[in-house]
Backbone as CSV, one residue per row, in Angstrom:
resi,resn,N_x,N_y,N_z,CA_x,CA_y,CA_z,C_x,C_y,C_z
1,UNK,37.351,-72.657,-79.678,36.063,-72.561,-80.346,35.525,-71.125,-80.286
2,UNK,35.692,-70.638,-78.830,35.431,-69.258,-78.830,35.913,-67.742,-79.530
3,UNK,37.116,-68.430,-80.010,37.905,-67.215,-80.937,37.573,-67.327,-82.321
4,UNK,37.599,-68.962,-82.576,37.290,-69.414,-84.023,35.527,-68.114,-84.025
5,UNK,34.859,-68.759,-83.631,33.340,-67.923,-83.904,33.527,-66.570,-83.709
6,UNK,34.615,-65.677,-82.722,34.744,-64.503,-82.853,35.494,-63.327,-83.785
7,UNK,36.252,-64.683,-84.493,36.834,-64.807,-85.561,36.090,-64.586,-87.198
8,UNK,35.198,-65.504,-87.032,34.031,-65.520,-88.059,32.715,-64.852,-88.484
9,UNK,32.541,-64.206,-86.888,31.498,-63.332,-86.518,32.801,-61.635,-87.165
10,UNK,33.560,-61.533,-87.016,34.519,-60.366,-87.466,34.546,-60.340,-88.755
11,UNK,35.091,-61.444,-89.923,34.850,-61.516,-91.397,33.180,-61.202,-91.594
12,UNK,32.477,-61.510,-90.979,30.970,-61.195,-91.489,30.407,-59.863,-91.512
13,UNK,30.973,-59.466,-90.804,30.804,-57.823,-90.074,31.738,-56.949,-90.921
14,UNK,32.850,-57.392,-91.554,33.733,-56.902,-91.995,32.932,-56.762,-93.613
15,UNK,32.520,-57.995,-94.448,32.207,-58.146,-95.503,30.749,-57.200,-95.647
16,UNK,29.941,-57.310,-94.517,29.110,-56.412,-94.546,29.350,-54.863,-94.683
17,UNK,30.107,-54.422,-93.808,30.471,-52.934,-94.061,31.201,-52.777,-95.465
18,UNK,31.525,-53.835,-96.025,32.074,-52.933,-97.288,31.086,-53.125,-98.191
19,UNK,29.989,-54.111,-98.208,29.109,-54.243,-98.517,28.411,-53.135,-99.044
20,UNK,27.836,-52.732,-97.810,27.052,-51.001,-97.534,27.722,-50.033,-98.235
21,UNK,29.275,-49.730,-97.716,30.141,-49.303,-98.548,30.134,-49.013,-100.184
22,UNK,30.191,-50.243,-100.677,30.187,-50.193,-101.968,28.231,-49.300,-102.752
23,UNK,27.424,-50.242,-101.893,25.924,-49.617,-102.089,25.662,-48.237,-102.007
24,UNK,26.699,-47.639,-100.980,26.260,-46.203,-100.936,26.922,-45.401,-101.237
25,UNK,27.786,-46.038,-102.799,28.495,-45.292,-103.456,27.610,-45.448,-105.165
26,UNK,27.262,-44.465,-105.684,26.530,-44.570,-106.528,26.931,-44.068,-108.032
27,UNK,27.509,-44.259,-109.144,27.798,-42.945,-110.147,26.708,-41.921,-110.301
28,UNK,27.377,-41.110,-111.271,26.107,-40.097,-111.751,26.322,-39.917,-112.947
29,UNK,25.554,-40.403,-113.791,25.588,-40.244,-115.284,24.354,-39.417,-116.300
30,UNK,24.973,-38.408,-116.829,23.759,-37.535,-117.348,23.267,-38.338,-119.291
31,UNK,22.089,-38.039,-118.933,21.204,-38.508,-120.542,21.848,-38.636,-121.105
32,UNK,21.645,-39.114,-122.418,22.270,-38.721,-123.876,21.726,-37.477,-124.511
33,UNK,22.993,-36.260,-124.601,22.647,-35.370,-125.226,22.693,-34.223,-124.027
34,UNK,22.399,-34.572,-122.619,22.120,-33.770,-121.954,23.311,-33.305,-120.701
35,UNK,23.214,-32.275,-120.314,24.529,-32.013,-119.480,24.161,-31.436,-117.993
36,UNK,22.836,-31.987,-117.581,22.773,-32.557,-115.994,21.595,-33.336,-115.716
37,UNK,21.699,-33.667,-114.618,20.872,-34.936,-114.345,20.099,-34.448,-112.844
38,UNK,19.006,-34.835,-112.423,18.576,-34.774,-111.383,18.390,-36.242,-110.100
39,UNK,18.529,-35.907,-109.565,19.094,-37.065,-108.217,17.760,-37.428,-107.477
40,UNK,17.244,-38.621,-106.765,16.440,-38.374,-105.696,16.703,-39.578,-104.702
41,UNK,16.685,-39.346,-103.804,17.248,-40.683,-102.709,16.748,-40.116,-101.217
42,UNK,16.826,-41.370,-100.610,16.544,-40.792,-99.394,18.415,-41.626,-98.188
43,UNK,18.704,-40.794,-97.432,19.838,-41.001,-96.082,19.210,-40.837,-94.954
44,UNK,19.804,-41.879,-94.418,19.276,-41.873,-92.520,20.618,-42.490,-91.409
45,UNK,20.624,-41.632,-90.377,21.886,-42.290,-89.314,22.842,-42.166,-89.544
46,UNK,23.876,-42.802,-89.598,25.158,-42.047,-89.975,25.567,-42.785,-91.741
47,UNK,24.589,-43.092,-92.129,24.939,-43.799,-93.602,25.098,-42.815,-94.443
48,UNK,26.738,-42.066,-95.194,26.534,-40.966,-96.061,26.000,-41.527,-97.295
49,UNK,25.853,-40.811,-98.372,25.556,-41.371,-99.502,26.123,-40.769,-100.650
50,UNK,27.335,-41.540,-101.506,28.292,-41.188,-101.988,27.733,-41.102,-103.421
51,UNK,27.383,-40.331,-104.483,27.460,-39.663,-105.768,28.489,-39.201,-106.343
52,UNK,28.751,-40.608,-107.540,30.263,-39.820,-107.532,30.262,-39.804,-109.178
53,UNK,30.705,-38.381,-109.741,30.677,-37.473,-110.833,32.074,-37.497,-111.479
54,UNK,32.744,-37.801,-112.591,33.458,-38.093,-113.775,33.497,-36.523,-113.960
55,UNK,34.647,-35.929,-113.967,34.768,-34.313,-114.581,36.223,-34.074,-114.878
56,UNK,36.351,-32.835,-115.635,37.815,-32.450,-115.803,38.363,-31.044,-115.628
57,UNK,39.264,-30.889,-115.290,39.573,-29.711,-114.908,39.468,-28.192,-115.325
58,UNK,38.770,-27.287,-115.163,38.199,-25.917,-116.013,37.033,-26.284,-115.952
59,UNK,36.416,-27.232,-115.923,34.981,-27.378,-115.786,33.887,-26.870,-114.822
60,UNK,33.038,-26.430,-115.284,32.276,-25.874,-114.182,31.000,-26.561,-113.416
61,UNK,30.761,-27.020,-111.988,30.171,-28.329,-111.786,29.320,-27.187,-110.988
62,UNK,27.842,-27.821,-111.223,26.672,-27.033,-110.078,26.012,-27.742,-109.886
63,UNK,25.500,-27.851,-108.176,24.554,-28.691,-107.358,24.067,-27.993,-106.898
64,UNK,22.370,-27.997,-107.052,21.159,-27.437,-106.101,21.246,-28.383,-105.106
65,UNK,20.777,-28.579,-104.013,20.362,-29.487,-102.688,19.135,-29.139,-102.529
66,UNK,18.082,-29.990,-102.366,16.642,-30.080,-101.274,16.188,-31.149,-100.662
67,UNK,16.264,-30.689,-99.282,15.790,-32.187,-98.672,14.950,-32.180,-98.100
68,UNK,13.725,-32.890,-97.260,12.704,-33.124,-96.643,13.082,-32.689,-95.287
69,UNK,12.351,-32.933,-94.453,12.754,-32.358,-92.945,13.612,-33.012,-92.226
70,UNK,14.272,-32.544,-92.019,15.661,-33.142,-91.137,17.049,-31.883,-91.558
71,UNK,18.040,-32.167,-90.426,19.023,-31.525,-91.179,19.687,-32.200,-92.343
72,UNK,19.658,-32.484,-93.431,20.809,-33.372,-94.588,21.575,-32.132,-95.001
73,UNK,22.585,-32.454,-95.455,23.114,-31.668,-96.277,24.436,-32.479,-97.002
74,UNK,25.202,-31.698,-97.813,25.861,-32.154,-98.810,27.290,-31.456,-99.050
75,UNK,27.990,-32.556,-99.281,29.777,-31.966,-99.390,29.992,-31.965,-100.853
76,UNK,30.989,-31.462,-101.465,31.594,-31.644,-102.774,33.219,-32.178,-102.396
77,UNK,33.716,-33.332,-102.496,35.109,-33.745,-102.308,35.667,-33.946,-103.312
78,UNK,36.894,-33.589,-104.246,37.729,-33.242,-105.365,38.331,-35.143,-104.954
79,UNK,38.850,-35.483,-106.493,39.447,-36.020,-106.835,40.644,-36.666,-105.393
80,UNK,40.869,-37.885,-104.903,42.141,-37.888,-103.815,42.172,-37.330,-102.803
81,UNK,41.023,-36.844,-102.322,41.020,-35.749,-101.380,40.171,-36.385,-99.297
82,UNK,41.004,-36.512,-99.110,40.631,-37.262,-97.496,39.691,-36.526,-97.063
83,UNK,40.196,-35.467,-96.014,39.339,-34.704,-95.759,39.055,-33.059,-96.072
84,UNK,40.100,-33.151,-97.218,39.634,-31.458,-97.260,38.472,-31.490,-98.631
85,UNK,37.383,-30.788,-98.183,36.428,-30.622,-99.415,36.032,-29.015,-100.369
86,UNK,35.780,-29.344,-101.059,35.711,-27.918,-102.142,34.292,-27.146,-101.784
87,UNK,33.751,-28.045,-100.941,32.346,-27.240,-100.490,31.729,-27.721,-99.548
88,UNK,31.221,-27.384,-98.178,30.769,-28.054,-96.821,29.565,-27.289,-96.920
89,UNK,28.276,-28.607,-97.102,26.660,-27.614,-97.301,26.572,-26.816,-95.367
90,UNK,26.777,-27.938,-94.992,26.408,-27.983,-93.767,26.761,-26.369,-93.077
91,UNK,27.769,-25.546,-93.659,28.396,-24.190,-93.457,28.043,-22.668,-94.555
92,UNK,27.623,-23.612,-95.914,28.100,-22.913,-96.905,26.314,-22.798,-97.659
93,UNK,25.608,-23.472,-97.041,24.157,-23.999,-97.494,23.851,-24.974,-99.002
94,UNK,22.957,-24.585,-99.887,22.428,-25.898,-100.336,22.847,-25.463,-102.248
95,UNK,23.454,-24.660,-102.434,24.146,-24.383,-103.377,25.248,-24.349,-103.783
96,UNK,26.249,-25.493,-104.661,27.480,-25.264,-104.911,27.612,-24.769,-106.606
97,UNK,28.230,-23.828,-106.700,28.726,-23.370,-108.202,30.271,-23.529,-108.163
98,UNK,31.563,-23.851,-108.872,32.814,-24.172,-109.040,33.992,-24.178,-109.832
99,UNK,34.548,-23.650,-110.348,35.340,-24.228,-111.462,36.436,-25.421,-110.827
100,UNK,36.335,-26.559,-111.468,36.713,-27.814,-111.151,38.695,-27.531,-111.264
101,UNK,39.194,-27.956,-109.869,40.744,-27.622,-110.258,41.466,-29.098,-110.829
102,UNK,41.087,-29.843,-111.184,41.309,-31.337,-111.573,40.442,-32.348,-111.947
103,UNK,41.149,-33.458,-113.260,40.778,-34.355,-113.791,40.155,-35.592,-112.956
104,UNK,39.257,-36.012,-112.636,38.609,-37.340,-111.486,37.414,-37.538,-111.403
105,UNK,37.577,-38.311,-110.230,35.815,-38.640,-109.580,35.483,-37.656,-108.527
106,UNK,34.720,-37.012,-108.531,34.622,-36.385,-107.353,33.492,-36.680,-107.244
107,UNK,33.220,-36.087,-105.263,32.243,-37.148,-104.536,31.619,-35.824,-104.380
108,UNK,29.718,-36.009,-104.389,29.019,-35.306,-103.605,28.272,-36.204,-102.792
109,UNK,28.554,-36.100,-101.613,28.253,-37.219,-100.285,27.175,-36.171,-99.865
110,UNK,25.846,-37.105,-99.752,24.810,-36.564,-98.662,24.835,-37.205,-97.070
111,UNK,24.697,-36.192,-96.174,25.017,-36.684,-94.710,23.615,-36.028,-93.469
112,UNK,23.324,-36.329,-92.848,22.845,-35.789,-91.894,23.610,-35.487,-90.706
113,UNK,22.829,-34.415,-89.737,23.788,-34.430,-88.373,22.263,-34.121,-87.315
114,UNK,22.862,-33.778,-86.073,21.970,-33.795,-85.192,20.659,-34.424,-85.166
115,UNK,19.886,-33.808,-84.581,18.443,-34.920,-84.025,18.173,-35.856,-85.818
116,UNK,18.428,-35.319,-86.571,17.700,-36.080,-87.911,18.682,-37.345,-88.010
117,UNK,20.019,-36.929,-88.104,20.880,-38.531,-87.891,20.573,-39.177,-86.597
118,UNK,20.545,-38.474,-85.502,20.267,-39.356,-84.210,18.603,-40.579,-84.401
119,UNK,17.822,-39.827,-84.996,16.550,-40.553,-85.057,16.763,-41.837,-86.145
120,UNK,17.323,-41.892,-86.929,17.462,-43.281,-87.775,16.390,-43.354,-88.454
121,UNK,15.077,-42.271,-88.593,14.374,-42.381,-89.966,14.780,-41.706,-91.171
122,UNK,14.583,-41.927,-92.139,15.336,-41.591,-93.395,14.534,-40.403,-93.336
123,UNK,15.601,-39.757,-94.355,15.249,-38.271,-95.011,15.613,-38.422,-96.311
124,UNK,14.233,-37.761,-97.124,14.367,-37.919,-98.775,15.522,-36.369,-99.072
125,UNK,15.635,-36.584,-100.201,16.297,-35.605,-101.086,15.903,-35.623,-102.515
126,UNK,16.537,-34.475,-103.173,16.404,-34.359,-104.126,18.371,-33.668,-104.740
127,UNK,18.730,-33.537,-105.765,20.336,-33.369,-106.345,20.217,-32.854,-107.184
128,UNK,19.991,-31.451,-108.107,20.026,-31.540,-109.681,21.903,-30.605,-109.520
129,UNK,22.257,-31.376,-110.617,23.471,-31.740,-110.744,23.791,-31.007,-112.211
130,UNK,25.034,-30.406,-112.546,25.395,-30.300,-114.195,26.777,-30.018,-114.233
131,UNK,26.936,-30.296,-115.646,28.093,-29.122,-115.920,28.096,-28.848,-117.259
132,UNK,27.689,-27.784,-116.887,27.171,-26.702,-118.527,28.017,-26.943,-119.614
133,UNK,27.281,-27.124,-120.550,28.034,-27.763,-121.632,28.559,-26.397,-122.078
134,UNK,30.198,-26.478,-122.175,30.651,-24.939,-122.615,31.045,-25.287,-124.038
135,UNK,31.663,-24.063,-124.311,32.580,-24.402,-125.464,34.059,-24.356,-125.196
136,UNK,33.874,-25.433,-124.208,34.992,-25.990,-123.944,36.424,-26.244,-124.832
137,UNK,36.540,-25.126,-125.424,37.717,-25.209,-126.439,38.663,-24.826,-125.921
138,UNK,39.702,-24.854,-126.411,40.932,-24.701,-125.872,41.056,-23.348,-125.324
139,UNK,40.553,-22.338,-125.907,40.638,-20.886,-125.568,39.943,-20.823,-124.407
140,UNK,38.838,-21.755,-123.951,38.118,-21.645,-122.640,39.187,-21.824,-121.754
141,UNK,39.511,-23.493,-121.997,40.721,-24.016,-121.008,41.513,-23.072,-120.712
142,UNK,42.565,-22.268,-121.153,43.548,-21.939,-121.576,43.181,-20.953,-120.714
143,UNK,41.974,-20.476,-120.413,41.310,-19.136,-119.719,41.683,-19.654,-118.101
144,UNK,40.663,-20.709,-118.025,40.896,-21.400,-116.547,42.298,-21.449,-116.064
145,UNK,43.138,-21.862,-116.701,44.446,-22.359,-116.227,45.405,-21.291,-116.106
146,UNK,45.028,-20.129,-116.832,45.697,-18.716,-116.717,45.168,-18.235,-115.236
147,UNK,43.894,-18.452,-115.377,43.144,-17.530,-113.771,43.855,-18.629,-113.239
148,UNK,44.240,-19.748,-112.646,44.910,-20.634,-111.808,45.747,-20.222,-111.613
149,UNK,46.335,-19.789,-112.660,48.058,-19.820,-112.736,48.605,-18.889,-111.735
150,UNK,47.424,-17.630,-111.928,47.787,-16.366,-111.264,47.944,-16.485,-109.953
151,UNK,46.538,-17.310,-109.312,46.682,-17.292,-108.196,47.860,-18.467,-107.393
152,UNK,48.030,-19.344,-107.941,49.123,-20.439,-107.524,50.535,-19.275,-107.492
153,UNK,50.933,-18.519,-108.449,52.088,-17.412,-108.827,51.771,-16.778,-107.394
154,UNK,50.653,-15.733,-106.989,50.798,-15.174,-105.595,51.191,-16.022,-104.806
155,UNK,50.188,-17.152,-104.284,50.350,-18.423,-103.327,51.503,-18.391,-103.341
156,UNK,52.321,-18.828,-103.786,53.753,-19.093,-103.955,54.659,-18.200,-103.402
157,UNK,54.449,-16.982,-103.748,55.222,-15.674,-103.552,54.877,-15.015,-101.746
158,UNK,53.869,-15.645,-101.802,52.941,-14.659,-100.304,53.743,-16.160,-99.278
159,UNK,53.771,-17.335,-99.778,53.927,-18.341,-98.435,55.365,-18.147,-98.446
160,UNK,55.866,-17.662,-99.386,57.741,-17.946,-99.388,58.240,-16.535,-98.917
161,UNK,57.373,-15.402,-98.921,57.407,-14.689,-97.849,57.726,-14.823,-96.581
162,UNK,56.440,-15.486,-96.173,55.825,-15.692,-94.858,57.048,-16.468,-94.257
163,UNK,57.445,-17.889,-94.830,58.126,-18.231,-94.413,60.099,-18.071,-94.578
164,UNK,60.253,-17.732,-95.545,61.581,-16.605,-95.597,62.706,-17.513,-96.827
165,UNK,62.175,-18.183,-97.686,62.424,-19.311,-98.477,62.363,-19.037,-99.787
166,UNK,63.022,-19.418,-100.551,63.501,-19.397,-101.948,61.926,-19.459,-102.706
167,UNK,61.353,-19.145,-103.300,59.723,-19.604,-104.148,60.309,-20.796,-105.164
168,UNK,61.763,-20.759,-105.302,61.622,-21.645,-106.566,61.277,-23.017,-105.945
169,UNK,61.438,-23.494,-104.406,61.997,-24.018,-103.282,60.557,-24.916,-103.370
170,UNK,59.237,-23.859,-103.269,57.838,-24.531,-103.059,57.359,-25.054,-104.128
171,UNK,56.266,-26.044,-103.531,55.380,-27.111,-104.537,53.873,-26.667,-104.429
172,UNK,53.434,-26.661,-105.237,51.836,-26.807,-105.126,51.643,-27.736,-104.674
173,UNK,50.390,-28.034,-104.003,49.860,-29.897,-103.971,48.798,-29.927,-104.152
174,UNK,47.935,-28.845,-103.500,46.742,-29.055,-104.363,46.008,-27.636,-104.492
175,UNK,44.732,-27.825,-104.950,43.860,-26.290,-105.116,42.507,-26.969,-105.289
176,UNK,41.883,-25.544,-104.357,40.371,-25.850,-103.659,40.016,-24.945,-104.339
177,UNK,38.704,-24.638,-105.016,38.075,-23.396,-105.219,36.576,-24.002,-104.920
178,UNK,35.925,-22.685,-104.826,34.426,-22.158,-104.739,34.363,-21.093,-105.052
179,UNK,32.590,-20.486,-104.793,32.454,-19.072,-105.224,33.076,-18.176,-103.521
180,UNK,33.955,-18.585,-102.993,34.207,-17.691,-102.148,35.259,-17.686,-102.786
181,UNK,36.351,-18.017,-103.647,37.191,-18.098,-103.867,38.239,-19.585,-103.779
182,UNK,39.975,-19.358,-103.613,40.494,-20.569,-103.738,41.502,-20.564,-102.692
183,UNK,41.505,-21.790,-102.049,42.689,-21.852,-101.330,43.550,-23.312,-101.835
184,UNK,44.688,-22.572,-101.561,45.888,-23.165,-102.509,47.238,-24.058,-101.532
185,UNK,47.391,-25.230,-101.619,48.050,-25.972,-100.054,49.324,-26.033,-100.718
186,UNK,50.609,-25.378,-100.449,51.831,-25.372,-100.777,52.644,-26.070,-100.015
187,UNK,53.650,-26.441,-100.764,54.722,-27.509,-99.709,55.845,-26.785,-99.635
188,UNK,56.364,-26.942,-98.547,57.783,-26.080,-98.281,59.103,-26.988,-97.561
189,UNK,60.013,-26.898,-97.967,60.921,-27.854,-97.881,60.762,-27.801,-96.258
190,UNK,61.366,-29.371,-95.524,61.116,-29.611,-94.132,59.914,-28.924,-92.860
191,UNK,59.244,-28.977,-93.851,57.890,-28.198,-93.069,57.226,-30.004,-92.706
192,UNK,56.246,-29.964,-91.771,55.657,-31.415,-91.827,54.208,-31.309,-91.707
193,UNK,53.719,-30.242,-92.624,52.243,-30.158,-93.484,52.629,-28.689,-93.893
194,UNK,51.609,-29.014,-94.828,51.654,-28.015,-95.980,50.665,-26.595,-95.501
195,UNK,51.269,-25.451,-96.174,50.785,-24.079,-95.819,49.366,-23.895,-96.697
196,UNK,48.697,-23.063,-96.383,47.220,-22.887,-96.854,46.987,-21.492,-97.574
197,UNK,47.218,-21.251,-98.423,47.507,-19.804,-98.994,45.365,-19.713,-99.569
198,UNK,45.076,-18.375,-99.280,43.933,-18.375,-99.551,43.930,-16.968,-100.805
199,UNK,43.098,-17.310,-101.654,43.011,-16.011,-103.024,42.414,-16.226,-103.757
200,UNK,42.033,-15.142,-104.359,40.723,-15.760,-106.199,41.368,-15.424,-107.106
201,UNK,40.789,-15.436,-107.973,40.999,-15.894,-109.387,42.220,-15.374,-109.728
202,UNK,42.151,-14.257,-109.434,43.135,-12.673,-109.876,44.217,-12.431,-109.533
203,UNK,44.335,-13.883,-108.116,45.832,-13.718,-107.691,45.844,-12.842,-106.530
204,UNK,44.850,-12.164,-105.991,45.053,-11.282,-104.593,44.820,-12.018,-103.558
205,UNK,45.888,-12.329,-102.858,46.227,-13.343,-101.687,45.568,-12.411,-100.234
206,UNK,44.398,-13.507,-99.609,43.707,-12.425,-98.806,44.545,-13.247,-97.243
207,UNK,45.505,-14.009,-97.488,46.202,-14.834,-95.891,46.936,-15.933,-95.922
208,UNK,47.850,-16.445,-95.431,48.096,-18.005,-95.676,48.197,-18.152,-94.037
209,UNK,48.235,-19.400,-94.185,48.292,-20.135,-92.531,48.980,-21.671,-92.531
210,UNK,49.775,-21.950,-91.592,50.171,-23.539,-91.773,49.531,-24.102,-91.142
211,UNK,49.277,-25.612,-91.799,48.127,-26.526,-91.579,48.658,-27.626,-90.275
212,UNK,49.821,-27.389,-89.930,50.028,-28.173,-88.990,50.244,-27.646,-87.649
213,UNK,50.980,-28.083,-86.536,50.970,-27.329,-85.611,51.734,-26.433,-85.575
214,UNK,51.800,-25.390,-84.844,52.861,-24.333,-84.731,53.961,-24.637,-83.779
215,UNK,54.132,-25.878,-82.887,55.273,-26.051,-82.492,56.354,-26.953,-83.790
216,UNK,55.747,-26.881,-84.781,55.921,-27.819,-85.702,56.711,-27.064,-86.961
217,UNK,56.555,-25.924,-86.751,57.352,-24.986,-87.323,59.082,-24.655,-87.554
């Protein structure tokens, strides 16, 4: 009897968290006609609050942040992406500008930390959100994916350096950018995580580093 109810008390608890889960995942959809939207919500405790934005790649995505008193702040997470994010407010402050490296959902999660998550009263916010309606024509695209290209071409050349390996050998897997620039995660045959090549637009590779351990090398 005692497992049965501890049993049942577990599905309830279980259905609840995805519950919440699902609630504090929200879309973001701009007007008709219009190409950003403004946000307002309030987060408290460790509940993030997931905003999640429809975009495509070359696109350029910008978030203001303002929040009421507490620490909140706000991530930008790309398309598939666990834990690496394209922008950490909490480091980087309350402004993200971007050119988008892929087609998806990407998440802007609001979070608190210290005494403001520890206290469990909510903190309001505010989100204004866009992505400038360009003239997204092919000659734009075509622009983006050239500045990519360049820097993925160094990435490539600087990690197959580093590590003493054929370039034809490496994979891209993915690409981060911001206005600090882009870092670019390459795969290298029998490596067991991928290298971190860092550079902007132009292709000038300012370091790479491997993401796993160094006895792992």
């Amino acid at each position: 009897m005692t497992q049965l109810l501890s049993l049942l008390t577990g599905i309830v608890l279980t259905m609840s968290l995805v519950a919440t889960a699902e609630a504090a995942s929200k879309p973001v959809q701009f007007p008709k006609g219009k190409s950003s939207a403004t946000i307002k919500g309030t987060v408290k405790g460790g509940e993030d609050v997931d905003y999640v934005l429809r975009a495509k790649a070359g696109q350029t995505l910008n978030v203001d942040f303002k929040a009421g008193k507490g620490a909140a702040y706000f991530n930008v997470i790309p398309p598939g992406s666990t834990y690496e994010a394209l922008f950490v407010g909490m480091n980087e402050g309350d402004h993200y500008s971007g050119t988008l490296p892929k087609d998806g959902d990407y998440i802007i999660r609001v979070y608190l930390k210290g005494n403001a998550k520890d206290s469990g009263k909510p903190v309001s916010f505010t989100i204004d959100v866009g992505i400038p309606a360009s003239s997204a024509s092919t000659s734009s695209a075509d622009s983006n994916v050239s500045l990519t290209s360049a820097a993925e071409k160094s990435c490539l050349a600087a990690v197959a350096k580093q590590v003493g390996a054929d370039k034809s050998l490496l994979k891209i897997k993915d690409i981060f950018s911001s206005e600090a620039g882009m870092a670019i995660m390459v795969l290298v045959p029998e490596a067991t995580a991928p290298w971190k090549c860092f550079s902007d637009v132009r292709g000038n590779v300012s370091g790479v580093e491997f993401t796993g351990s160094e006895g792992a090398l």
